[in-house]
N, C-alpha and C positions, 0 to 999 in steps of 0.2 A: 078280581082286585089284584094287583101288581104289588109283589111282596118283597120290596128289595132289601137288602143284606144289612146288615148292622150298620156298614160300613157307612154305605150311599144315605141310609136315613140319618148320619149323622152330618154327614155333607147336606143333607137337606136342608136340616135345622142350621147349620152354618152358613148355609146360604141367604136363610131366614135372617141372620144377624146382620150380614150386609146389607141388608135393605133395610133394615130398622137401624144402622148409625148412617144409612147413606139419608131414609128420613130425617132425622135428627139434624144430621148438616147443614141438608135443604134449610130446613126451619131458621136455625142459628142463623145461615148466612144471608136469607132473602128477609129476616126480621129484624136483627140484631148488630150485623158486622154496617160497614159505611158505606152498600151500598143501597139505590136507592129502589124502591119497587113499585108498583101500583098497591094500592090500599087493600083490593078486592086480592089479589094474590098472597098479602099476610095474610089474609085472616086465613087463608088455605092451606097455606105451607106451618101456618103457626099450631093446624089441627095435628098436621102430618107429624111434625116433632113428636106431643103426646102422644102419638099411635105408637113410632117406632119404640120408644118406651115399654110402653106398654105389649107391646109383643115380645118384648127382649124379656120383660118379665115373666110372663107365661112360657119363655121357651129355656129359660135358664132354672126354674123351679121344676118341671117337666122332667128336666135332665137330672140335674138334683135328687130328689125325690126319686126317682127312679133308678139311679145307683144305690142307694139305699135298700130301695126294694129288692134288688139283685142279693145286694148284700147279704140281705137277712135269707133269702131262697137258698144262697149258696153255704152259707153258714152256721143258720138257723138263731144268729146276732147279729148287732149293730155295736159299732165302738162309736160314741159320739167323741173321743179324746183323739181321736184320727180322724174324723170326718173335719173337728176343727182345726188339726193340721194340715190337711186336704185344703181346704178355706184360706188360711193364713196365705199360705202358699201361692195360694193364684191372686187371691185380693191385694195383699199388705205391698208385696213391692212396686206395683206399680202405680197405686196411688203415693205411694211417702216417695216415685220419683220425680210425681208430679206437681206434688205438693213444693219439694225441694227446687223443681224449676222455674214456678213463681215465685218462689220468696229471691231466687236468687237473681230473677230478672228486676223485681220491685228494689233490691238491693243495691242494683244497676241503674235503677230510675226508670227506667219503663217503666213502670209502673206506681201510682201512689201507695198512699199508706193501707185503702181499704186492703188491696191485693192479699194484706199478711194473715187477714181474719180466715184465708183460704185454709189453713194449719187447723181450723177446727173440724176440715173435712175430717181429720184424722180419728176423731170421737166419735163419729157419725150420728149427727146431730142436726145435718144440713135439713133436713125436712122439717124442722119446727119452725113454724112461720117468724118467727120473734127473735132469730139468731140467721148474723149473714155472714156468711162465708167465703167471702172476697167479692163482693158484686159478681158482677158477670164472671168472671175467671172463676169460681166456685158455685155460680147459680147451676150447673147442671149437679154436682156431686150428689144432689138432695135424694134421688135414685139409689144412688148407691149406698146412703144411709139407710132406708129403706128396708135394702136387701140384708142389707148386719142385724138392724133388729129383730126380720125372720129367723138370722140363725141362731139370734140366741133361743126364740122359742118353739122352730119345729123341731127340729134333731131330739132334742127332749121330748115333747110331744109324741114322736114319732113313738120313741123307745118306750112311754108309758102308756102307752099304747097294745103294748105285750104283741101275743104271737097272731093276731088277726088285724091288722089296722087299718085294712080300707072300709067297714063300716064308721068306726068311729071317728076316725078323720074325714070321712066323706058327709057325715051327719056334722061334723064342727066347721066345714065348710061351710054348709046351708045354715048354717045358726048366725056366723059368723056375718054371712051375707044380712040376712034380717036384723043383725044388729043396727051394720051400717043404715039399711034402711031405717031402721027405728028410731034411731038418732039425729037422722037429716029430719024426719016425717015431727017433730015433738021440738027441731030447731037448734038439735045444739051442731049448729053445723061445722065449728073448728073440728071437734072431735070426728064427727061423721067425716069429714074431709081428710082429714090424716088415714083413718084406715082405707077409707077408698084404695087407697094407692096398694093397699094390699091384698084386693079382690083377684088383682091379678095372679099376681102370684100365686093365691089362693085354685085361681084356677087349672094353673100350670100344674099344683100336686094331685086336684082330684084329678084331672085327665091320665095324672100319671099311676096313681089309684087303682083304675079304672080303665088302664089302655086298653083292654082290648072290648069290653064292650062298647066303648068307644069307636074303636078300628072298624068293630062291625058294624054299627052302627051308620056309620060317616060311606062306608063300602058299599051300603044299598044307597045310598043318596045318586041319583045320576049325574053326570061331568056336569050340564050347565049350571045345576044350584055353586059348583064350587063360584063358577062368573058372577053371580047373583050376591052371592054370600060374599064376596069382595068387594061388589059397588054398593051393600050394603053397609060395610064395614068405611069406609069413603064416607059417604054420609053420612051414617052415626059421628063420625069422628067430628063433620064439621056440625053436626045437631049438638053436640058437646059443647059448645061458643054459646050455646044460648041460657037463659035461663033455669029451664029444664034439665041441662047435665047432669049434675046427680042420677037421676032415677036412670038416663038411658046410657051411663058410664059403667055401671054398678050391675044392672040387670039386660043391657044388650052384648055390649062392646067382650065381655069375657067370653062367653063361650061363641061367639062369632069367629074370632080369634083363635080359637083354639079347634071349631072346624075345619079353618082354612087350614092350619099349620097341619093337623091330623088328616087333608085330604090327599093335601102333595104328598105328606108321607108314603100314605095307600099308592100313589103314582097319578098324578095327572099329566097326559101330554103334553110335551114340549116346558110347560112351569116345571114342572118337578126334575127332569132332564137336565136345563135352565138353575136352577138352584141347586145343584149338585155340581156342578160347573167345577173345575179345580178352581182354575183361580180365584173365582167370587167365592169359594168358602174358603181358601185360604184367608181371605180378608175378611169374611165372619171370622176365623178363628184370632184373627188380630184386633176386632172389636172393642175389645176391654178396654187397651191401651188407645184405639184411633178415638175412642169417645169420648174417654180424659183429655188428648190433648186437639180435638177438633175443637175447644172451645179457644184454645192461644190461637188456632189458626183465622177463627172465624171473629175475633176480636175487633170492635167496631174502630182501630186505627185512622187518626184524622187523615183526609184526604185519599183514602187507600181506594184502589177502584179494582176492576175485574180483574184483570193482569195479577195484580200484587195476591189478590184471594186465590187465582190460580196456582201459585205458585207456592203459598203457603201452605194449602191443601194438598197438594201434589208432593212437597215437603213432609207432611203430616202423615201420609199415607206410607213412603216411603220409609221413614222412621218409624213407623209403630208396629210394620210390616218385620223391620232387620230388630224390634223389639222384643217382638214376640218369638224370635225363631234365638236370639244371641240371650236373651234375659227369661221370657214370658216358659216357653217350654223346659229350659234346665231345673227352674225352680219347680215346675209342677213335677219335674220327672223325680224330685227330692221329696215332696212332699209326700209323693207315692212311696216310695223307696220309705220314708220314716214310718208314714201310712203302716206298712204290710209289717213293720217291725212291732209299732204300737198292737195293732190286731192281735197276731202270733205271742205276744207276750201278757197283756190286760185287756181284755174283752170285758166289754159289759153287757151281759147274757141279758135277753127281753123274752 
């Protein structure tokens, strides 16, 4: 098995994010924006969206969770009052820029009145089916609520947890899981349907729990299952369209997911190579911000046709690219910088 550096596995996973908002796009723009498709290719590109999702979730709790883990190795604690400055940091500004530049396009009139409900992304609320957050200009944020509500309850979790935590969070996983099932299986499907969304992410921490018998694990598996385990993940996704979703969203689709990602880590040819790419994980690492605002680009505009979506996209990537390097990195390099001051000064010993 091929053990490569810190460095290149993080290129990996950023490579991984590229293709989970390049799905995302797809979806948006071949469902949603003006132009027009064959029937038979929404339903396909409309699975793709939820995928890319959903892998972004299992690779950003992964990473998550496993700085933690470090954390407490290196120091024998966790500061949760820095982890959420850490947080703040990367999340808060580029959502409240994006927030700021629909209300001030709706301002402008482009937009009507729903656009201004977008402001509630700010609460992170957007996944409650019963509260809309600007129509489409705020239909994706519901992700990124989501992930807020996580952190208000691992970081805690983690740290009550004391000095051994991958039993017990590896066992409140598996509970966790059986929840959801329990509650789809008896009908109360709102509820089972909200946590769903957080199996994923559930999955990204035990893996990260857990990496390495994982690593080994995934390491005796031969090259082809990684092919296997992709066009499985492919079908699962579009088996999700059907009635049955639940059971094979909840009990397939996570650790399928978190094979694939786990095998390119280990090194597969030519993929793993491929996703380490500079520039394709420079643009994982711009992600955050190109997912926010690929929804302005991908906006169903009367009359807009390939050309104009070209262009906007093209626009989008550009900008989220000079975002992340002039705005997206100075802020994290601060939140570290407060980070390392919070730690060295009030730890909260576990």
């Amino acid at each position: 098995m091929i053990s490569p550096s810190q460095n290149s596995r993080l290129d990996i996973l950023d490579g991984w994010r590229a293709i989970s908002v390049v799905l995302v796009i797809t979806a948006h723009l071949l469902n949603f924006s003006s132009l027009k498709i064959v029937k038979v290719f929404a339903t396909v590109t409309g699975a793709w969206g939820s995928l890319g999702v959903q892998i972004f979730f299992v690779i950003s709790w992964f990473v998550i969770c496993r700085g933690l883990i470090r954390e407490y190795a290196g120091a024998g604690q966790v500061s949760l009052s820095a982890f959420y400055v850490r947080r703040f940091f990367r999340i808060a500004p580029p959502i409240v820029l994006y927030v700021a530049g629909i209300l001030a396009l709706k301002h402008m009139g482009v937009f009507d009145g729903v656009a201004s409900h977008v402001s509630r992304s700010l609460i992170f609320v957007c996944n409650f089916k019963s509260i809309d957050c600007g129509g489409y200009l705020g239909g994706h944020l519901w992700s990124l609520s989501v992930e807020e509500q996580f952190y208000l309850v691992f970081p805690l979790l983690f740290w009550l947890c004391g000095r051994k935590p991958v039993v017990p969070l590896t066992v409140f996983a598996g509970v966790f899981l059986c929840l959801c099932l329990g509650l789809y299986t008896i009908k109360i499907f709102d509820v089972a349907s909200f946590l769903a969304d957080f199996t994923f992410i559930a999955a990204g921490v035990t893996w990260a729990l857990n990496e390495h018998r994982v690593s080994q694990a995934v390491s005796r598996m031969p090259l082809w299952s990684f092919y296997v385990v992709a066009m499985m993940i492919l079908l699962v996704s579009l088996y999700l369209r059907t009635r049955y979703a639940f059971g094979g969203e909840i009990l397939l689709l996570p650790p399928l997911i978190v094979f694939i990602l786990a095998k390119t880590l280990g090194g597969v040819p030519l993929v793993s190579p491929l996703l380490g790419y500079a520039p394709l994980s420079a643009f994982g690492r711009a992600s955050y911000s190109m997912y926010l605002w690929q929804q302005l680009a991908t906006y169903p505009f009367i009359g807009a046709g390939p050309g104009f979506y070209i262009l906007t996209l093209g626009t989008c990537a550009a900008v989220t690219m000079g975002l992340y390097q002039g705005l997206e990195r100075p802020l994290m390099t601060l939140g570290r910088s407060l980070d390392g001051k919070i730690r060295s000064g009030n730890r909260l010993a576990v």
